[in-house]
C-alpha positions as CSV (number, residue, x, y, z in Angstrom):
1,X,93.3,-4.8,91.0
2,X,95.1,-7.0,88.1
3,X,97.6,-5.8,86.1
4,X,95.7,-5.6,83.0
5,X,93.0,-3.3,85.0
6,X,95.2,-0.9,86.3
7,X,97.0,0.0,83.1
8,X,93.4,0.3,81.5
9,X,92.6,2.7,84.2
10,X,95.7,4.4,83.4
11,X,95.6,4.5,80.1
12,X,91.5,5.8,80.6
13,X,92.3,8.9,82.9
14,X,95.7,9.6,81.1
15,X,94.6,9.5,77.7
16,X,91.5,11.3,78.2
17,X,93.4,14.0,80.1
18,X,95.5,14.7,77.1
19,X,93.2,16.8,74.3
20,X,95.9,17.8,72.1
21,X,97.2,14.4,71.5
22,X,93.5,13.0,71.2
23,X,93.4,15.5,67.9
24,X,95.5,12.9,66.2
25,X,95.3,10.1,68.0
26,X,93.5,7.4,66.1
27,X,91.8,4.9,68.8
28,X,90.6,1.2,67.7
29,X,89.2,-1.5,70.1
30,X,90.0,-4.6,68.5
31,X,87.9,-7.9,69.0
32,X,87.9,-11.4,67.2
33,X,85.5,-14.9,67.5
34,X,82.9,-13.1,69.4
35,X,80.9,-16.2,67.7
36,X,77.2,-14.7,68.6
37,X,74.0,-17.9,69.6
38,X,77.3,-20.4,70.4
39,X,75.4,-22.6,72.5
40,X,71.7,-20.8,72.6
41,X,69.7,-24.0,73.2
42,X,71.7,-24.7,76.9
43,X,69.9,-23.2,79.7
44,X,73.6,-22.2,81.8
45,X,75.5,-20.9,78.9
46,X,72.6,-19.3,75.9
47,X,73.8,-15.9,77.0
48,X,77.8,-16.0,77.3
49,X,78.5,-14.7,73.7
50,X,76.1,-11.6,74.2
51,X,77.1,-10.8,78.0
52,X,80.9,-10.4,76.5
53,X,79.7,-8.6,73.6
54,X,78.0,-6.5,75.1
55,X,81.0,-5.6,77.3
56,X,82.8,-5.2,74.4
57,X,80.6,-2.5,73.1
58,X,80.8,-0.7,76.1
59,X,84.5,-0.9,76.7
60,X,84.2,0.9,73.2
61,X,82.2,3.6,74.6
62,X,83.9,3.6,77.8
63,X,87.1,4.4,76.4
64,X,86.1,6.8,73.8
65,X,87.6,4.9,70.7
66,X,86.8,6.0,67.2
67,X,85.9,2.6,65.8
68,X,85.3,-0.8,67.1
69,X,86.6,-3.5,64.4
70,X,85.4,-7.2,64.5
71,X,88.3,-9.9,63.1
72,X,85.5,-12.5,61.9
73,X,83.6,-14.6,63.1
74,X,80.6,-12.1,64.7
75,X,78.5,-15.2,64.6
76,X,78.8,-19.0,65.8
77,X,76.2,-20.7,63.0
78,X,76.2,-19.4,59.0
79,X,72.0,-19.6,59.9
80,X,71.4,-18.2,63.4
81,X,68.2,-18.4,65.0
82,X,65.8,-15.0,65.1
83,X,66.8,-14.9,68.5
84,X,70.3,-14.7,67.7
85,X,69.9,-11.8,65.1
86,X,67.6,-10.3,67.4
87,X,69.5,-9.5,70.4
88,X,72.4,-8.7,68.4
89,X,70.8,-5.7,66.6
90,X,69.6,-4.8,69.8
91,X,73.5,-4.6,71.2
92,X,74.3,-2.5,67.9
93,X,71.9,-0.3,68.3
94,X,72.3,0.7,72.2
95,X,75.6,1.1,71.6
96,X,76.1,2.4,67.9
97,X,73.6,4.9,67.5
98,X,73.7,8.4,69.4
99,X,75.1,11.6,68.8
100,X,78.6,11.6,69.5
101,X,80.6,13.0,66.6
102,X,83.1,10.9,64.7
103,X,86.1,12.6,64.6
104,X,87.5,10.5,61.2
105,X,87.4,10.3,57.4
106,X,87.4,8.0,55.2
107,X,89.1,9.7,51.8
108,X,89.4,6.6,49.8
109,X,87.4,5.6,47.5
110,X,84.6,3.7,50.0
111,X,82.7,1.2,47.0
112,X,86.3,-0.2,46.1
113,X,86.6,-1.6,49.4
114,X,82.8,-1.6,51.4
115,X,80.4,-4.3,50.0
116,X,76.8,-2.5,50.0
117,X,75.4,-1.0,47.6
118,X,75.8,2.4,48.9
119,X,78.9,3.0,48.6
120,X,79.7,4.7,51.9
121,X,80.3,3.9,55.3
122,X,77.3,3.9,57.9
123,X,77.8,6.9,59.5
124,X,78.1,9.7,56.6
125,X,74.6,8.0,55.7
126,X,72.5,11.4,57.0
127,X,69.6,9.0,57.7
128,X,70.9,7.6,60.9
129,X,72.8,8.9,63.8
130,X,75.9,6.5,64.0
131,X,78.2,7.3,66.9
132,X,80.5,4.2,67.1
133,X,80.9,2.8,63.5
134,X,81.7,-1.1,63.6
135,X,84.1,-2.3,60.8
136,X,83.7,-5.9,60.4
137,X,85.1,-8.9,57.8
138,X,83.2,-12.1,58.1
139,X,85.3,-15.2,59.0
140,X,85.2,-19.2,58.9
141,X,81.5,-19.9,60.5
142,X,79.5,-16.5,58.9
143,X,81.1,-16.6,55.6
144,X,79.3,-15.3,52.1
145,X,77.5,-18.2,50.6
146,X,74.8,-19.6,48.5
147,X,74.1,-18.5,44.6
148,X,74.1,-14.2,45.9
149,X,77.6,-15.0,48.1
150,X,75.3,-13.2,51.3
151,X,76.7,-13.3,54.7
152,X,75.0,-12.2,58.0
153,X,77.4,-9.5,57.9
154,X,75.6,-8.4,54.6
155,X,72.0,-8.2,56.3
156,X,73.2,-6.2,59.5
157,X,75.7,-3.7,56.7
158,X,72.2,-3.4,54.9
159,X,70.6,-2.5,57.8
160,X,73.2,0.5,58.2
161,X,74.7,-1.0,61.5
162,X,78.3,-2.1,60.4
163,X,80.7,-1.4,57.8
164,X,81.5,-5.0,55.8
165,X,84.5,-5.1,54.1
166,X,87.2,-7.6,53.2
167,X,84.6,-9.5,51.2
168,X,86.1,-11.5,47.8
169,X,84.7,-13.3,44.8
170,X,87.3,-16.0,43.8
171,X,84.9,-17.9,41.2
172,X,85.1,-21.5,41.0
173,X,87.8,-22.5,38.8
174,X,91.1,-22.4,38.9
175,X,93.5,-20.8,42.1
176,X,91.3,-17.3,41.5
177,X,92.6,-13.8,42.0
178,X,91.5,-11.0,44.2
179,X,92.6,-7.5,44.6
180,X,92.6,-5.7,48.5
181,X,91.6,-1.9,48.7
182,X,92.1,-0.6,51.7
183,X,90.3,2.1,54.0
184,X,92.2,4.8,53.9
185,X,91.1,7.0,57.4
186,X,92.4,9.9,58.2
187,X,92.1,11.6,62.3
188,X,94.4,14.9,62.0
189,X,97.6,14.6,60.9
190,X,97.3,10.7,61.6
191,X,96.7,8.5,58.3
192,X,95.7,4.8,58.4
193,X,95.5,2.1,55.4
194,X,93.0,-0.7,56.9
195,X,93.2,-4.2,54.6
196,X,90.5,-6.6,54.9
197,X,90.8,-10.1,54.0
198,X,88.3,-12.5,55.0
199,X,88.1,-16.1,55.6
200,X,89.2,-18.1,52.8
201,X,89.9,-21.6,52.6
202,X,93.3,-22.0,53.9
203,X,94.9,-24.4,51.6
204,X,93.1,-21.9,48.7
205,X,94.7,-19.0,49.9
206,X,98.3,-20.5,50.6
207,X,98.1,-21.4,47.3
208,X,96.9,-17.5,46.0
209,X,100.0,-16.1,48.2
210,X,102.6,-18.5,45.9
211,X,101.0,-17.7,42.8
212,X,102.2,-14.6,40.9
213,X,99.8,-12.0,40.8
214,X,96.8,-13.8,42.1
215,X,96.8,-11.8,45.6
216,X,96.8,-8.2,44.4
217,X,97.6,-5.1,47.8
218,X,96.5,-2.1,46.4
219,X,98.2,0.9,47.9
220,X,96.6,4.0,48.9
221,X,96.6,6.9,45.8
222,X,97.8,10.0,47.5
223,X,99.3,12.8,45.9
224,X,101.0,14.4,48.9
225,X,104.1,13.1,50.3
226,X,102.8,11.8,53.7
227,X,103.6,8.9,56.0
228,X,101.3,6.7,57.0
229,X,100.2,3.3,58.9
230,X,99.1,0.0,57.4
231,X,96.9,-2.4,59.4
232,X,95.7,-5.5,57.8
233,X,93.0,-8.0,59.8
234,X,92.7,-11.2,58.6
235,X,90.8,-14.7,59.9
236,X,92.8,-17.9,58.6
237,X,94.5,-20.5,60.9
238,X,98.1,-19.5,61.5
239,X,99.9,-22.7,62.0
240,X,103.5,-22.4,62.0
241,X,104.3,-26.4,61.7
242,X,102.0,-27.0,59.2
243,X,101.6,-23.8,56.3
244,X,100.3,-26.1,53.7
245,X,96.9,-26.1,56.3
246,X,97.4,-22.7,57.0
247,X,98.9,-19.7,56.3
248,X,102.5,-18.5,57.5
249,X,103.1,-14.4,58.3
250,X,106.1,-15.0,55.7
251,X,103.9,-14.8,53.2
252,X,102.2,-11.3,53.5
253,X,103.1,-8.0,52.0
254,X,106.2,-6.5,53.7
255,X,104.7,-3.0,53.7
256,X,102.4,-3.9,56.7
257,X,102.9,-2.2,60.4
258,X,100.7,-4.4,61.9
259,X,98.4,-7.5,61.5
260,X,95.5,-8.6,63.2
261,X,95.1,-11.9,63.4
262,X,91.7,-14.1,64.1
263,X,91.0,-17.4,63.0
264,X,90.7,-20.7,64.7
265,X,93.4,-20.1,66.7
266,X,90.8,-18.9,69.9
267,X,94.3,-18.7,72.1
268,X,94.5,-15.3,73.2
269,X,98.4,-13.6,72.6
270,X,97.4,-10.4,72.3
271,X,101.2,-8.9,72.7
272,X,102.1,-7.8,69.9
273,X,105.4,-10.2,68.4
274,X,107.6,-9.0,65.7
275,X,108.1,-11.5,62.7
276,X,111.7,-11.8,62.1
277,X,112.5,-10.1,58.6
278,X,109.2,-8.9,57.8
279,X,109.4,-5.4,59.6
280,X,105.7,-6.3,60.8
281,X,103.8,-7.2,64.6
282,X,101.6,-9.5,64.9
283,X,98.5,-9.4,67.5
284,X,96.1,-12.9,68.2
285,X,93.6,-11.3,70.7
286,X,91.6,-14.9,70.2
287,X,88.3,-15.4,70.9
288,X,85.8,-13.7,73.6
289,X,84.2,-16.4,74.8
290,X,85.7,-20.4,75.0
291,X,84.2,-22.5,72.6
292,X,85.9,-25.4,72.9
293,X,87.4,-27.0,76.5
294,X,91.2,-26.6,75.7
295,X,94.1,-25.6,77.6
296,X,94.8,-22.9,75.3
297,X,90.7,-21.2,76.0
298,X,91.3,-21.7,79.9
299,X,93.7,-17.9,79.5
300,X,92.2,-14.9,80.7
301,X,90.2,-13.5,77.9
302,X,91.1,-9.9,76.2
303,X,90.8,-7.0,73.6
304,X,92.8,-4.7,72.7
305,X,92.8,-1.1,72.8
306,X,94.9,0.3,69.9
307,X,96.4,3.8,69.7
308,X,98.1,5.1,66.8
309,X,99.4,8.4,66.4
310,X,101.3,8.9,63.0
311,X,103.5,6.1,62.3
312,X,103.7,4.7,65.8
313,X,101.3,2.5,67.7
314,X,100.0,2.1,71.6
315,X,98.7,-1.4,72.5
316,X,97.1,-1.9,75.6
317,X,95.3,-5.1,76.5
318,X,92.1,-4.9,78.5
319,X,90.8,-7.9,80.1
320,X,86.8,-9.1,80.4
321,X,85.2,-9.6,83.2
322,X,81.6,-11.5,81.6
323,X,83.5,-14.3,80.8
324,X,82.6,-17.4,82.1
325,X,85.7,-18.7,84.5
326,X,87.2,-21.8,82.9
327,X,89.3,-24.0,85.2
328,X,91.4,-27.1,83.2
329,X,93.9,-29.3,84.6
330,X,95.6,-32.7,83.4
331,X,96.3,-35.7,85.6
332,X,98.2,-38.9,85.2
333,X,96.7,-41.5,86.8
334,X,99.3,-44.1,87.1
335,X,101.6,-41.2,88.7
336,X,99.1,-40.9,91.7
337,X,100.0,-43.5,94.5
338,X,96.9,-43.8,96.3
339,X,94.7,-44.7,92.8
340,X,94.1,-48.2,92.7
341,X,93.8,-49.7,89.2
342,X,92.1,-52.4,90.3
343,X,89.7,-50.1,92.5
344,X,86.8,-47.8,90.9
345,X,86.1,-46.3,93.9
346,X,89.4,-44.5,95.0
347,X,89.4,-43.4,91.2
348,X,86.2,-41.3,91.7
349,X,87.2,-40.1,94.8
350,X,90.3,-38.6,93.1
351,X,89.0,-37.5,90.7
352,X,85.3,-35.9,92.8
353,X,88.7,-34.3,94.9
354,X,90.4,-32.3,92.0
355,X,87.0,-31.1,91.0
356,X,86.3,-29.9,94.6
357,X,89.3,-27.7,94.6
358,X,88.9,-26.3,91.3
359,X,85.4,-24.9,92.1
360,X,86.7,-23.6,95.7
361,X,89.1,-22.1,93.5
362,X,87.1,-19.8,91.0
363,X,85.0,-18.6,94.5
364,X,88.1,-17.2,95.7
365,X,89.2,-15.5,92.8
366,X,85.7,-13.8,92.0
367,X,85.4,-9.8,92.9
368,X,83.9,-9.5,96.3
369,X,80.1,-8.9,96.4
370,X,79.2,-10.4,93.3
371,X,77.8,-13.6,92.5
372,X,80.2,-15.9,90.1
373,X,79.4,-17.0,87.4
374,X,79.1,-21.2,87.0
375,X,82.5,-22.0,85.9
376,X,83.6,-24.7,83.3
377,X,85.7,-27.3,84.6
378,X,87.5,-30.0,82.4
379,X,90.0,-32.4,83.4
380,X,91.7,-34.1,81.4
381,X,92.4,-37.7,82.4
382,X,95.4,-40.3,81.3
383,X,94.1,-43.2,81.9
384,X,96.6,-45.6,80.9
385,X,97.0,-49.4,82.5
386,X,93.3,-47.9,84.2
387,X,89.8,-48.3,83.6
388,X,87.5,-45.8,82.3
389,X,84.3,-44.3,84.6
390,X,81.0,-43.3,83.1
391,X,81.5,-39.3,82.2
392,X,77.9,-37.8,82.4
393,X,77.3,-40.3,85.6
394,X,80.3,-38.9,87.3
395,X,78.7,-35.5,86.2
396,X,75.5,-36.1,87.8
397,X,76.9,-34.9,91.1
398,X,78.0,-31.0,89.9
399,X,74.6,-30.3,88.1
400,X,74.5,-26.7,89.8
401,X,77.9,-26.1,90.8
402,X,79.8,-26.5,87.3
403,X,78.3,-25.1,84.0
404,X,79.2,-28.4,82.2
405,X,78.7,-31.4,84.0
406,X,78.3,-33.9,81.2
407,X,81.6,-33.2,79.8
408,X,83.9,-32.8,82.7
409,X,86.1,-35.5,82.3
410,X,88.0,-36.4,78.6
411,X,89.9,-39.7,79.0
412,X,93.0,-40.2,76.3
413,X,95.8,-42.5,76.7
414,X,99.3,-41.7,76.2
415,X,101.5,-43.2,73.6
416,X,102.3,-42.5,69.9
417,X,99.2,-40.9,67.9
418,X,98.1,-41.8,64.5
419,X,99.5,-39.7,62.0
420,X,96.2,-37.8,61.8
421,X,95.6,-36.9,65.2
422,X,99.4,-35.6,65.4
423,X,99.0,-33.0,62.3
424,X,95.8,-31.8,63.6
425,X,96.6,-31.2,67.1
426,X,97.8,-27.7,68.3
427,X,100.4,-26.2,70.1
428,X,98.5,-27.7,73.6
429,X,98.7,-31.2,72.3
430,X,94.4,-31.0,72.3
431,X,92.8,-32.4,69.2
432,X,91.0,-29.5,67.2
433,X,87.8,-31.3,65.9
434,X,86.9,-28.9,63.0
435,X,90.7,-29.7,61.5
436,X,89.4,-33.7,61.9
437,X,86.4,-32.4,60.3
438,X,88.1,-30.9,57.4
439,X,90.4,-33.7,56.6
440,X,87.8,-35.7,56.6
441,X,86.2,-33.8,54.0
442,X,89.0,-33.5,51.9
443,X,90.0,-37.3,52.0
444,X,86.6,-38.2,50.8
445,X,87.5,-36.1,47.4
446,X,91.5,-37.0,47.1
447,X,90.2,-40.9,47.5
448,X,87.8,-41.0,44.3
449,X,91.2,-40.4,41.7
450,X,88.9,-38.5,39.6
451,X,90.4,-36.6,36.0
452,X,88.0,-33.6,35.9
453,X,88.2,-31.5,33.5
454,X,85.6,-28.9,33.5
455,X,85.1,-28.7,37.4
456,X,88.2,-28.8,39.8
457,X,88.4,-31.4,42.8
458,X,89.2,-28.0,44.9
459,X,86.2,-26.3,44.4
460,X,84.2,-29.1,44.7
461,X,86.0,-29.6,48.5
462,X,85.1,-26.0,49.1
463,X,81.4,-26.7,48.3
464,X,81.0,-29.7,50.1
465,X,82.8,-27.6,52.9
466,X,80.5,-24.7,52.6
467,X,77.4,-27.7,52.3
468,X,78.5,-29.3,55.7
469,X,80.0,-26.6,58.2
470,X,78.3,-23.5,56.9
471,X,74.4,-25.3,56.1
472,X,74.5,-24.1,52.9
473,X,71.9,-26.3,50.9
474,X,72.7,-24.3,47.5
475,X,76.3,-24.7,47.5
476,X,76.5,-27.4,45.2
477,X,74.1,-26.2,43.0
478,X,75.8,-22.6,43.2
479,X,79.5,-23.9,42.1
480,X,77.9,-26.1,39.3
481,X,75.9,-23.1,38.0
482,X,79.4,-20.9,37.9
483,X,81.2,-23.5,36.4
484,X,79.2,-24.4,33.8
485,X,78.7,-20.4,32.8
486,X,82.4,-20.0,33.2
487,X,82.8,-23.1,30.9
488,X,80.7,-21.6,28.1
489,X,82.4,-18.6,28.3
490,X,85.7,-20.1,27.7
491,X,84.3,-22.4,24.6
492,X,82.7,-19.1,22.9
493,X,85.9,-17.4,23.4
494,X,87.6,-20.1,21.9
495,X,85.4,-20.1,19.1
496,X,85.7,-16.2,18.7
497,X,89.4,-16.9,18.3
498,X,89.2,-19.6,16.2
499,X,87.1,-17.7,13.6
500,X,89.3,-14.7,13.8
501,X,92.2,-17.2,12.9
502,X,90.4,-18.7,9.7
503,X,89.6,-15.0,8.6
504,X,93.2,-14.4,9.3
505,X,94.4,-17.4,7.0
506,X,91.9,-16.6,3.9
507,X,93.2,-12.9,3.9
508,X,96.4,-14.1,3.7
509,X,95.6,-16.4,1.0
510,X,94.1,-13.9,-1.3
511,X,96.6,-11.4,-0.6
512,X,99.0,-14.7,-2.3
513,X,97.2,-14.6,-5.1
514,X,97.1,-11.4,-6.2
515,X,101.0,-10.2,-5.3
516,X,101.5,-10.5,-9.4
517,X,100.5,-6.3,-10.1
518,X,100.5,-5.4,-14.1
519,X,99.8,-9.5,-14.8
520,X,96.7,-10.8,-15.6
521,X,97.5,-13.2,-12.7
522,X,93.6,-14.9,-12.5
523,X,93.1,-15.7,-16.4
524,X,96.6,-15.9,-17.7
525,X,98.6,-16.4,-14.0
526,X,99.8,-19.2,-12.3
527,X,97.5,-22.2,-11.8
528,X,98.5,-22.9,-8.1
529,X,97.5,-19.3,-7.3
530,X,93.9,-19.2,-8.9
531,X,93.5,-22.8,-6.9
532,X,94.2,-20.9,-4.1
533,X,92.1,-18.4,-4.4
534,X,89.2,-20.4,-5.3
535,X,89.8,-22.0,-2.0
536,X,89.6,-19.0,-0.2
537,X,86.7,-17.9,-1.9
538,X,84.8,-20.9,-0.9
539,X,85.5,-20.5,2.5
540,X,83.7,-17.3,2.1
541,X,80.7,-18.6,0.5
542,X,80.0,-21.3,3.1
543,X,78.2,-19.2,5.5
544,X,74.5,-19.0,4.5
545,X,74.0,-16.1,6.6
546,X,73.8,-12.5,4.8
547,X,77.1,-10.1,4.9
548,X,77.2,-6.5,5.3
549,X,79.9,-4.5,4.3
550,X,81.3,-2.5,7.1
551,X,82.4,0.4,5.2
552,X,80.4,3.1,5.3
553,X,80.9,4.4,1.4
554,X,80.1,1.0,0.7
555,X,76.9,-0.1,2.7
556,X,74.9,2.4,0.3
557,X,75.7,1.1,-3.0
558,X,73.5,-1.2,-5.1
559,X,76.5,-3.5,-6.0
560,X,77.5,-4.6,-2.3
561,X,73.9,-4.6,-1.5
562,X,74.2,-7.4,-4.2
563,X,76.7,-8.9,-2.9
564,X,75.5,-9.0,0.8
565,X,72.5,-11.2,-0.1
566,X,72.1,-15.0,0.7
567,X,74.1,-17.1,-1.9
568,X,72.6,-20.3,-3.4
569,X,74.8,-23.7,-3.5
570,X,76.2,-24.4,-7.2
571,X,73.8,-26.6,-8.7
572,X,75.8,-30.2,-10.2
573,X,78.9,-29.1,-8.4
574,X,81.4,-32.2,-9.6
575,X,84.4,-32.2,-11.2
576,X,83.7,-30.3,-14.0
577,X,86.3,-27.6,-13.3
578,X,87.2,-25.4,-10.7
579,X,87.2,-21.6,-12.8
580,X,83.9,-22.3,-14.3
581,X,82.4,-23.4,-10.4
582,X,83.9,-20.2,-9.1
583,X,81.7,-18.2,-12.4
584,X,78.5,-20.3,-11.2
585,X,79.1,-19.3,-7.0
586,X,79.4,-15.5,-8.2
587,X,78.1,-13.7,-10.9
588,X,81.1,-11.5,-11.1
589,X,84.1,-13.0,-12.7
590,X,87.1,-13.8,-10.3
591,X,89.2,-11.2,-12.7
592,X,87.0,-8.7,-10.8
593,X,88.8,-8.6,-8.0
594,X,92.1,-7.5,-9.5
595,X,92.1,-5.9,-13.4
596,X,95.0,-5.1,-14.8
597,X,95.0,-2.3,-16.8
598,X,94.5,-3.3,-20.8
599,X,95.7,-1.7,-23.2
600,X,93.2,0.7,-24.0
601,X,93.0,2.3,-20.5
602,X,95.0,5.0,-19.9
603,X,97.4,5.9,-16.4
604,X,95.1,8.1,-15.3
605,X,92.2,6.4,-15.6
606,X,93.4,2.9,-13.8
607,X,95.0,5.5,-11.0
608,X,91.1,7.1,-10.3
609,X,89.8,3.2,-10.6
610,X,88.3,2.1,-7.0
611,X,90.2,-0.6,-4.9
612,X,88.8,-4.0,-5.5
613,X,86.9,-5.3,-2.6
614,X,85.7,-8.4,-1.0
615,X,83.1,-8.9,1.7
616,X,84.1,-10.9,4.6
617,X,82.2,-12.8,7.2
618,X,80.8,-11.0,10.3
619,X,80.2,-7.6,8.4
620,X,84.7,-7.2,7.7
621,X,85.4,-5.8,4.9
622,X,89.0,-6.9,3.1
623,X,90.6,-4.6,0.4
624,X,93.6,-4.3,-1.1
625,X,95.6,-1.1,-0.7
């Protein structure tokens, strides 16, 4: 038995064994890149992804956890075939629904941080029978998209047979801002914050993580003094060398425990490492199934099993057994002395040799009694002061023995790299086509030089992305539509202030002219001050629309009623002096704003006197106290 499997088995009798530690002992299996229909149309290798799935689900069962949670990337295409979607709620629903009791809450608020409309998760839904609830955030290849921002994760969370969460809406303009709510579950005396952030665009959110306040970590709101432990699972590249095309661990929250890491990084580390001055562990469980022919997907394939009691954690790794054995190897062929260069033939027979061994290999290492699976080979061939061989001919002898025998053999020459190759190769020196991809994209955008100013040359990279990897036909048409709504909202809001401002400025102005009290400052005052007031009041008067006085002792009188109507343009309005245009605009004389007292009036009388008033634009009254 292998190491991993006896400290499973361990783990399974001992932990089952103890009941009063299981009363607070919260369990989580832990899975990433379980990428669901990879490969559906080849006859060998359609079924991979759902054989280890479904091991998955009943390693989950096997071991009794509470929850099984998915770090992105459930499914392979954004569109999968019926078939696909299919078999997959058929997994979910063997495994998910029965009658075993869930022995967890969930006492934070569940809409903050769930996206259905519900509100809840699956299994308080009385409706269904959920015995293993799924928590799930979508990663790089079944990301939200189109003009609703729907995943697949959204249909099967509809269909009550996961919890989706970790879903954002950044907009299209600018760096965006999101806030994270986390679960807060509770098992006992055992509390857990669970953060979910998924797949963003990693140059986006390296970006959000330097901005101030554009990455927002709520923390739980709990009134009692209690300890408890924060998870956060995440799927972005985590490229060390590189953090402008992907994101470092520096750059998280230091009140994590523990992060979960899934991404494009299919390597499997599941031990947990500590990040030097971030009081954190990291865990990169990788993917379930190898989807591309590296050195780093040849590694035994795991989960995790994930105890926490309190403010302490248990990991235990558990290996899979329905994974297709991978067998990779490198060769130099100059290094080999009995590989002519001149001579094809002893070439092939070196070659056909290391393939030989490899298969004899895998048959030795597979459990007795059982009949092995069709492994993957891949060798990978230096073939420098050599000739090449024809790949798929070469492959024409394993059909039946390997799983892949059109793509056994990858020929590369040593030497210096082009600059491009080198950034986008990982730590196993093997080139990571969807990075190629991706530059690609994003060279095709920096090259045009364009000045944009209503849409942003980083949205419009994460459209075309979006258009390209994810077959999103409406992902153009989406960003435009947000831009353009987003563009009028910021030139009405402009406008709004811009109107407030002018309002501002004629208040002002009249409050100028009339800071002469006990003068008769229209008829007798100042000449600059009744200019400036005529001013004002034609600023008024331009708008032909009615005004309404918002005062309510106002709106009833006959006089403002008067003075809310439509107001005609001065007929012959020249030259022919300013006062006597004013009189023609409005029947009242411009002393009406502001009498002072004559002679014959007495104190008491100008004291009981109304306050003059003025109607404003958009129904704003301005008096003078």
């Amino acid at each position: 038995m292998a190491e991993g499997d006896e400290a499973a088995a361990r783990l399974f009798h001992g932990v089952l064994s103890r009941e009063e530690e299981g009363g607070s002992t919260l369990r989580i299996l832990v899975a990433t890149d379980c990428h669901l229909g990879y490969l559906e149309k080849d006859e060998v290798r359609r079924f991979d992804s759902f054989d280890t799935f479904e091991e998955i689900c009943s390693l989950a069962e096997k071991y009794k956890v509470d929850f099984l949670l998915l770090g992105g990337d459930l499914f392979h295409e954004n569109k999968p075939s019926n078939s696909t979607l299919v078999k997959t709620i058929e997994i979910l629903r063997r495994y998910c629904t029965n009658d075993r009791p869930v022995q967890f809450q969930v006492i934070s608020d569940q809409a903050a941080s769930l996206q259905n409309r519900f509100g809840q998760v699956n299994y308080e839904d009385q409706n269904y029978n959920i015995g293993l609830p799924v928590f799930a955030i979508h990663g790089s290849h079944g990301g939200p998209a189109g003009v609703d921002n729907l995943s697949l994760n959204d249909i099967l969370s509809a269909g009550n047979f996961l919890n989706f969460f970790g879903k954002t809406d950044l907009g299209c303009t600018g760096v965006g801002k999101i806030t994270v709510y986390p679960l807060f579950i509770r098992k006992g005396q055992t509390y857990l914050a669970l953060y979910g952030l998924g797949n963003i665009r990693d140059e986006r959110l390296n970006r959000m993580l330097h901005e101030p306040h554009a990455v927002n970590w709520m923390l739980p709101e709990i009134q009692d003094e209690i300890d408890w432990f924060n998870i956060l699972v995440l799927h972005q590249k985590r490229k060390k060398a590189s953090p402008s095309n992907g994101v470092s661990e520096l750059l998280l929250p230091r009140f994590l425990d523990f992060v979960i890491w899934g991404g494009h990084e299919h390597e499997c580390l599941i031990d947990p490492e500590e990040v030097s001055g971030m009081g954190f562990h990291v865990t990169q469980p990788g993917s379930s199934i190898a989807t591309s022919l590296i050195n780093a997907e040849a590694k035994q394939k795991h989960v995790l099993l994930l105890e926490i009691k309190g403010t302490q954690y248990r990991p235990t790794k558990i290996p899979l057994q329905s994974v297709r054995p991978f067998e990779y190897v490198e060769v130099i062929l100059e290094d080999q002395v009995d590989v002519d260069p001149s001579d094809e033939a002893t070439i092939h027979a070196y070659l056909h040799k290391i393939v030989s061994s490899l298969i004899e290999k895998v048959r030795e290492t597979a459990a007795s009694g059982s009949e092995p699976k069709l492994p993957l080979v891949r060798i990978k061939v230096d073939y420098s002061g050599f000739s090449t061989i024809n790949s798929k001919q070469f492959g024409q002898k394993y059909v039946g023995k390997v799983a892949n025998p059109q793509d056994i053999l990858l020929f590369t020459k040593s030497g210096k790299r082009c600059k491009n190759t080198q950034e986008s190769t990982n730590s196993s020196g093997q080139v990571d086509t969807n990075d190629l991809n991706q530059q690609t994209i994003e060279a095709l955008i920096s090259e045009t030089n364009l000045q944009l100013e209503t849409l942003n040359v980083n949205d419009l990279n994460s459209a075309l992305h979006d258009f390209v990897n994810k077959d999103d036909k409406t992902a153009f048409h989406s960003y435009l539509k947000q831009s353009i709504d987003e563009a009028r909202n910021k030139l009405t809001t402009a406008t709004e202030d811009s109107t407030k401002i002018d309002e501002q400025q004629i208040a002002c102005l009249l409050d100028q002219s009339m800071q002469a009290p006990g003068q008769e400052t229209i008829t007798k005052g100042r000449p600059g001050s009744q200019s400036l007031l005529i001013d004002a009041l034609s600023v008024l008067e331009s708008d032909d629309e009615p005004v309404e006085s918002s005062d309510p002792e106002e709106s009833g009188s006959s006089s403002h009623q008067a003075a809310g109507r439509k107001r005609r343009a001065a007929p012959g309005g020249g030259d022919g002096g300013s006062a006597a245009s004013a009189a023609w605009r409005r029947k009242t004389d411009l002393a009406s704003f502001q009498r002072a007292p004559t002679k014959e009036d007495d104190a008491d009388a100008a004291k009981k006197r109304r306050a003059p008033v003025a109607p404003g634009r958009y129904g704003a009254v301005i008096r003078r106290r």
